[in-house]
C-alpha positions as CSV (number, residue, x, y, z in Angstrom):
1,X,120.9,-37.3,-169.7
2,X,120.7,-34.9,-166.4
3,X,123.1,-31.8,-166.7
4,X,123.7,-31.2,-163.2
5,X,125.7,-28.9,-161.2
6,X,125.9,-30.4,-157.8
7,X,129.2,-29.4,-156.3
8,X,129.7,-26.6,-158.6
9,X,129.6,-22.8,-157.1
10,X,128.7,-19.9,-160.0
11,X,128.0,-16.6,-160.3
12,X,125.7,-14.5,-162.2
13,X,125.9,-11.2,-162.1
14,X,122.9,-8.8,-162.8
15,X,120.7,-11.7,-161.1
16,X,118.4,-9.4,-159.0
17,X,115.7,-9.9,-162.2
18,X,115.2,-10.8,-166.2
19,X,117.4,-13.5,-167.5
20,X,120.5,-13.0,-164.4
21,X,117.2,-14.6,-161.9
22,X,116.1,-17.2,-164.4
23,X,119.9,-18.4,-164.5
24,X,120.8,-18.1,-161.0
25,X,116.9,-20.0,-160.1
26,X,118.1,-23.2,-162.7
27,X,121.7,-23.5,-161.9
28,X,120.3,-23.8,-157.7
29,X,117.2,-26.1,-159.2
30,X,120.3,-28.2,-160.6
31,X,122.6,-28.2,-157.0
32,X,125.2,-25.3,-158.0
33,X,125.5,-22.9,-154.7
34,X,125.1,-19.3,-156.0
35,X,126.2,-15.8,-156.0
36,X,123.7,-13.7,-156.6
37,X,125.0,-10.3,-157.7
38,X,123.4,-7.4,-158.9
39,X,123.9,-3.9,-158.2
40,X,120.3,-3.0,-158.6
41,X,118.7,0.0,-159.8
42,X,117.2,1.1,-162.7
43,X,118.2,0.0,-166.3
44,X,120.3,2.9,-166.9
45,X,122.5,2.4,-163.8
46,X,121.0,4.5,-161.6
47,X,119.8,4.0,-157.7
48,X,119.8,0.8,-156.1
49,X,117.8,-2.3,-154.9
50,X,117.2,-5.2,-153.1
51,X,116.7,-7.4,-155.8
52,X,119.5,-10.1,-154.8
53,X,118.3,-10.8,-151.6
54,X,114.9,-11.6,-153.0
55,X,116.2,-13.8,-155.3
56,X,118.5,-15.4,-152.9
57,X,115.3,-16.1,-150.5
58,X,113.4,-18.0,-153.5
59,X,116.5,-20.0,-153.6
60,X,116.6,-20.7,-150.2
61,X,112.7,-21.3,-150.1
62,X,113.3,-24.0,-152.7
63,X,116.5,-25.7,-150.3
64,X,119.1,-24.1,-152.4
65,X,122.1,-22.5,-151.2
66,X,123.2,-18.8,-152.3
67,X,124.6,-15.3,-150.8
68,X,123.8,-12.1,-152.5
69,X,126.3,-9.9,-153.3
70,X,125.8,-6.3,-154.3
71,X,128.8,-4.8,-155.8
72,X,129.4,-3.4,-159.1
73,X,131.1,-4.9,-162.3
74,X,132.4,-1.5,-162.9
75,X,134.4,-1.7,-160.0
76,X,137.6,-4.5,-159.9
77,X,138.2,-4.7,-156.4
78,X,134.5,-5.5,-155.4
79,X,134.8,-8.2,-157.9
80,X,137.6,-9.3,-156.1
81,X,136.1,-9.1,-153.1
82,X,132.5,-11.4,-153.9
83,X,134.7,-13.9,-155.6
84,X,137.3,-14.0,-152.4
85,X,133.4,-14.2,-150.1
86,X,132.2,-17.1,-152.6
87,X,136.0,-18.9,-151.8
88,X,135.9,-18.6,-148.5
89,X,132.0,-20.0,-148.2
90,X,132.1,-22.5,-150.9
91,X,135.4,-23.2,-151.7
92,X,136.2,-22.1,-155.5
93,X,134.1,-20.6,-157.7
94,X,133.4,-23.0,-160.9
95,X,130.8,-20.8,-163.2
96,X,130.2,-17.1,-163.9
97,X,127.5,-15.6,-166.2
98,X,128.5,-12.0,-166.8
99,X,125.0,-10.8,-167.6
100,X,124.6,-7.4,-165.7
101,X,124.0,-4.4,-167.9
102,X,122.6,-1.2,-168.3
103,X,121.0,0.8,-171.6
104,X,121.3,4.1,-172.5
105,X,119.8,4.5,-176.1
106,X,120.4,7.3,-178.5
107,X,121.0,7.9,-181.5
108,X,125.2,8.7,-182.3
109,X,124.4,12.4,-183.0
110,X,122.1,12.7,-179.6
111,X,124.6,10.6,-177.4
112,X,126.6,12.2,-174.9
113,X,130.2,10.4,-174.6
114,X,130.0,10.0,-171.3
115,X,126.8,7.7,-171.5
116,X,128.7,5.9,-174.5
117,X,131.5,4.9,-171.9
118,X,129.6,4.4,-169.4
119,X,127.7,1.8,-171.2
120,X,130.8,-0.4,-172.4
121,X,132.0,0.1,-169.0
122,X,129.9,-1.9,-167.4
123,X,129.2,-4.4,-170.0
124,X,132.5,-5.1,-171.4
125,X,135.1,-3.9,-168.8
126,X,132.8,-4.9,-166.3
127,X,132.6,-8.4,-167.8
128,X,136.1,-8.5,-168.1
129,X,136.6,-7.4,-164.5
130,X,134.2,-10.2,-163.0
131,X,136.3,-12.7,-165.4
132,X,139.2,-11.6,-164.4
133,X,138.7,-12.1,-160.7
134,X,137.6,-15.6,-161.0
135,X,140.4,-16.4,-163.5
136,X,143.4,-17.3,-161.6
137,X,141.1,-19.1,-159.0
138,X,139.4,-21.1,-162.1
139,X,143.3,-22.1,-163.4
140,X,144.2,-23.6,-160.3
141,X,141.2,-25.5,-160.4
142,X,141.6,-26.3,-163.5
143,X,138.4,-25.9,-164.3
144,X,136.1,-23.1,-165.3
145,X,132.9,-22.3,-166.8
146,X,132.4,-18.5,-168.6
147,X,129.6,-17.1,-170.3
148,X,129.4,-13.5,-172.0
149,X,126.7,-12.0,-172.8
150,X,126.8,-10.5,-176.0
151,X,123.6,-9.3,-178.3
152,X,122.2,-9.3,-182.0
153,X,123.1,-5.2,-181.8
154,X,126.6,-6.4,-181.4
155,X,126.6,-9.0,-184.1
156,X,124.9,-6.9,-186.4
157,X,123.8,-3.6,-185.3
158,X,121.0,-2.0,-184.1
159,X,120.1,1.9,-184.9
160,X,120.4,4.3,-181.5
161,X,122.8,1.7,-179.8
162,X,126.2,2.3,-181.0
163,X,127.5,2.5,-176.9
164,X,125.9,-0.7,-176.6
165,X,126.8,-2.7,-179.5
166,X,130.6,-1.4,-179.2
167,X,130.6,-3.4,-175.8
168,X,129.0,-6.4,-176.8
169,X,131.0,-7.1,-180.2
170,X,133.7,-6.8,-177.5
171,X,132.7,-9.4,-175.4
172,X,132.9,-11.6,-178.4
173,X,136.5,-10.6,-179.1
174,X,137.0,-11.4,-175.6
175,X,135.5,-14.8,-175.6
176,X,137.8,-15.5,-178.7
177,X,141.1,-15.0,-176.7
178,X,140.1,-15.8,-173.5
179,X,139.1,-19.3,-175.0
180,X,142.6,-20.0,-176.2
181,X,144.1,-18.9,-172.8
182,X,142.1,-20.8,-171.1
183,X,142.3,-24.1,-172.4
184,X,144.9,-26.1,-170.8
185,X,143.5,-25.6,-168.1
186,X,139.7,-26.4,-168.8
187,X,138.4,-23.3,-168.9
188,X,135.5,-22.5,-171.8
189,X,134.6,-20.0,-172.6
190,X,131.5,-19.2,-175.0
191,X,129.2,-16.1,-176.0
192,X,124.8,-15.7,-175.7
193,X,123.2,-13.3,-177.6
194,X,120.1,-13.7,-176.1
195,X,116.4,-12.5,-177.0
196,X,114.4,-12.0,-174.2
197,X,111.3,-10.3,-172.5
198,X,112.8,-8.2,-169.4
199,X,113.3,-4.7,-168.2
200,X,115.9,-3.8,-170.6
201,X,113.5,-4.7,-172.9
202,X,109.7,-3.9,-172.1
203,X,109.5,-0.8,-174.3
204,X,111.3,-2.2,-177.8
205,X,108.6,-5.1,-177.7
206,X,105.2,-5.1,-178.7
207,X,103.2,-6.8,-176.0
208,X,102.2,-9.9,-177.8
209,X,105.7,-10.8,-178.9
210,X,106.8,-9.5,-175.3
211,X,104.8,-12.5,-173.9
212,X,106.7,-14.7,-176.2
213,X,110.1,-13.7,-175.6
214,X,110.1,-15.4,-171.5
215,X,113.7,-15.2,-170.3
216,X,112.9,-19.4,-169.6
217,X,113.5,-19.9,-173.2
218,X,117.0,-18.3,-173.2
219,X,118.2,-20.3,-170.0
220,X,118.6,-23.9,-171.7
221,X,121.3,-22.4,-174.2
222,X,123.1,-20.6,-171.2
223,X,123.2,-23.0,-169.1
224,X,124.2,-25.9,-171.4
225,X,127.3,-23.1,-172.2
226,X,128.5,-23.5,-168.9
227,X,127.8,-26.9,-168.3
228,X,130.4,-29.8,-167.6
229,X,130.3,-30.9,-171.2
230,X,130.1,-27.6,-173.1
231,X,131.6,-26.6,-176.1
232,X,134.2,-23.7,-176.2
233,X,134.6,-20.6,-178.4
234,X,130.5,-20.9,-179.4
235,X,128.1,-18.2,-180.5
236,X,124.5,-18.9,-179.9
237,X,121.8,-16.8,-180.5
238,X,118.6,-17.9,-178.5
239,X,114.8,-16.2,-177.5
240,X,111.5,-17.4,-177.8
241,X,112.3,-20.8,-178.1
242,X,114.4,-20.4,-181.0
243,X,118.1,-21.0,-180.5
244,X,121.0,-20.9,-183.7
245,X,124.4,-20.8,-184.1
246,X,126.4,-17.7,-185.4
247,X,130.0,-17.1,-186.6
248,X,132.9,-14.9,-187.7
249,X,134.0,-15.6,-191.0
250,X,136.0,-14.5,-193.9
251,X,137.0,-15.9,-197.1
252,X,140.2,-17.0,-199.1
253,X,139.9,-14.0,-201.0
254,X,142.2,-13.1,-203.7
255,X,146.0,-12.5,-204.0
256,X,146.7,-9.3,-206.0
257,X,149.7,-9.3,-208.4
258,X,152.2,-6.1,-207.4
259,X,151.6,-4.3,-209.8
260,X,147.5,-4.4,-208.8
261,X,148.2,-3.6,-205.5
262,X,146.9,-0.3,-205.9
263,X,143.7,1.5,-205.1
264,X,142.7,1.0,-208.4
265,X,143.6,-2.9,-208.7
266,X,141.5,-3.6,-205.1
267,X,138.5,-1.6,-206.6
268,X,138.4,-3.6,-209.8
269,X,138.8,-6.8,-207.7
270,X,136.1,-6.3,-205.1
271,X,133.5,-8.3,-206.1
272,X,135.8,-11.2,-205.3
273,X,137.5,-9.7,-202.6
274,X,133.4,-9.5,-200.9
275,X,132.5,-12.8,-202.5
276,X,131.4,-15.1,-199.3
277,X,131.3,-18.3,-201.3
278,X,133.5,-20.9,-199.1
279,X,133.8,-18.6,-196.6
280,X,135.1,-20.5,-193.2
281,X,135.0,-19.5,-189.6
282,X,138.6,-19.4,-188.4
283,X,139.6,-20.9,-184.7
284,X,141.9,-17.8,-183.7
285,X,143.3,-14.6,-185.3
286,X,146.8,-16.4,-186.9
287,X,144.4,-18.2,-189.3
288,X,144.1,-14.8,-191.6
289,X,147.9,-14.5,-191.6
290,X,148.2,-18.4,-192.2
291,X,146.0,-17.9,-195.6
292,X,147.5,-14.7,-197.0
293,X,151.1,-16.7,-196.5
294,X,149.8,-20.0,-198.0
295,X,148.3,-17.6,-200.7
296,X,151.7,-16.1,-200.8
297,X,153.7,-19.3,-200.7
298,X,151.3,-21.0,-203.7
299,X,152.3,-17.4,-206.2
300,X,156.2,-18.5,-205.3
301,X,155.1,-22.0,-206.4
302,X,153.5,-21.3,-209.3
């Protein structure tokens, strides 16, 4: 089996280098026309580049098709405005991979609130901006493609980047309604936390296991979660070759009698309250309502 994506039009932003070029280079290998975005600049969001058009001449040099497009996620209306270019050229717009970012690590005592906002700002309202500009377009296709790039600091934390993992737990909440809304009218929509070798990365990495981490590795999981076949609503982890699964779960818990329903009663009952056995990964937020009230409704019963 050949996942292709002739006829399809994507965008990735951040695509000037790292993992955004690796993705934007496949999806053209595999006949998608591309919109290579990236602001440029340095990691932190500073100064700019010409890093999209480079990209966008080894596309061209291999007989792809693809535009640059240099405006910022942090910005709606120039999202608007390079998915209204990529309509006009193309046609629709079928795939995004929101993938641009910036660091700006400190620890929580050392970090100035305005580099805390200014990181989720461009990672997760930025993310949601470029989705959002592509959304209506993607319904009356009905059919989209969205990827968010999330990150193991998100998932489970990571000591100096509170800014950063704020935005990318986010862009897993996101994914989780965003994937209900879109599905009746085929959109998917799935979250990376990738592992990877690039500039955001070249001083956390000791050399050999930078060598390792290739942004190649990452680009089969991404690009399978924006394929024609994808699942929805998936977490996947992926560097060096490695690629797994992850979820949000919870567990059935317990149902506290009235009278325990006091500080006291939910101290003396935590170790079951924690207890993961038979925990389960629930498909939207009602679930956890569903259980206490079945929880609920069996006490009535019984």
């Amino acid at each position: 089996m050949t996942i292709s994506f002739e006829g399809r039009v994507a965008i990735v932003t951040g695509a000037g280098g790292g993992l955004g070029r690796a993705y934007a280079l496949e999806l053209a290998r595999r006949g998608a026309k591309v919109v290579v975005n990236d602001l440029g600049g340095s990691r932190d969001g500073t100064g700019h580049s010409d890093a999209a058009l480079k990209v966008v001449e080894e596309i061209e040099a291999m007989g792809g098709e693809a535009m640059s497009n240099g405006g910022s996620v942090s910005e709606y209306e120039q999202m608007v405005e390079m998915v209204a270019k990529a309509k006009e050229r193309w046609g629709g717009v079928h795939v995004l991979i929101n993938n641009a970012g910036i660091l700006r690590d400190k620890s929580f005592t050392k970090m100035d609130p305005a580099d805390f906002e200014m990181v989720v700002r461009v990672h997760l309202i930025g993310s949601a901006f470029a989705t959002k500009a592509c959304w209506d377009l993607m319904r009356e296709q009905n059919y989209g493609r969205i990827l968010m790039t999330a990150s193991s600091t998100g998932l489970f934390g990571n000591f100096g980047q509170a800014n950063y993992g704020a935005a990318k737990l986010g862009l897993a909440g996101l994914t989780k309604t965003l994937y209900l809304e879109g599905a009746k009218n085929n959109i998917k929509v799935n979250t990376l936390a990738p592992v990877a070798a690039t500039r955001m990365t070249e001083d956390i990495f000791p050399e050999e296991a930078f060598k390792l981490f290739g942004p190649e590795n990452v680009v089969p999981a991404a690009l399978f979660l924006v394929s024609e076949d994808a699942p929805t609503n998936a977490i996947v982890g992926a560097g060096g070759g490695a690629y797994h699964g992850a979820w949000v779960t919870m567990n059935k818990g317990v149902l506290l009698a009235p009278g325990e329903r006091t500080v006291e009663g939910f101290a003396a009952n935590w170790d079951k309250i924690s207890d993961r056995t038979g925990d389960f990964a629930p498909q939207s937020g009602a679930e956890q309502s569903q259980v206490i009230i079945g929880q609920l409704q069996a006490a009535m019963k019984g």
